[in-house]
Structure formats: C-alpha cells, structure tokens
C-alpha positions, 0 to 999 in steps of 0.5 A: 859225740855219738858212741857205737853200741852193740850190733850199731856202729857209727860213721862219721869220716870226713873222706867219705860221703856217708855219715849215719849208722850201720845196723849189723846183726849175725845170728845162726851163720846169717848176718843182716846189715843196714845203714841208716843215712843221716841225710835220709833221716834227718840227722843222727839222733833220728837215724839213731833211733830208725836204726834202734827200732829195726835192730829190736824188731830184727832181733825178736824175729832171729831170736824167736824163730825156728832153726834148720840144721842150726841155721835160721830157715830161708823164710826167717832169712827173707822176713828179715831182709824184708823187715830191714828194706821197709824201716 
C-alpha cells in the first residue's frame, strides 16, 4: 500500500471514481492543488512520480520567489498554476 507524504495525499476509496494522488501546496496565504489520475498515467507508481516532479518544480518556483505585502505576486501565482496545468 502506498502511503501519503508531505504536501501529496493518496486516493484510493472504492465509492469514488478517482484513484491517484492529490498535489496540494500553500505558500504566502496561496494554495496549489492537482490530482494526478492513476488512469491518466499509467498506474500509481508513475502518477507518484508526475506528482513528485510537479510538487519539486512547484516548491523552487514559491520558494524562490519575491513577495508583495507577504503574499506571492500574481506573476508567481499564474507561473505556478501554469507550471501545474502542463505537468
């Protein structure tokens, strides 16, 4: 059985039609979230590691970016949402 780690959580109930992973990262009052189909990638090991690749791409984006009043600027926000939508 596969285990959740930081920031990825693991679905798998058998009432619901998703089975796969759920990215979800918060940073500076902004939260990224994306699932990661088992059916989309071929299974849970490789859903595992397109969610692990997005989440360390993701995190050197939020962590290394500049702040406004504390919170991450809108061009970090929509590089972020955008870096999500293409892994």
């Amino acid at each position: 059985m596969m285990k959740s780690r930081k920031n990825l959580t693991r679905f798998t109930y058998e009432t619901t039609a998703f089975e796969g992973w759920r990215l979800c990262l918060s940073r500076a009052g902004t939260t990224f979230t994306r699932y990661f189909s088992d059916k989309q990638y071929g299974g849970p090991r490789k859903s595992l590691n397109a969610a692990e690749s997005a989440k360390t791409g993701l995190i050197q984006l939020v962590d290394n970016s500049r702040r406004v009043n504390g919170k991450l600027s809108k061009t970090t926000v929509s590089k972020g949402t955008k870096l999500l939508k293409l892994s």
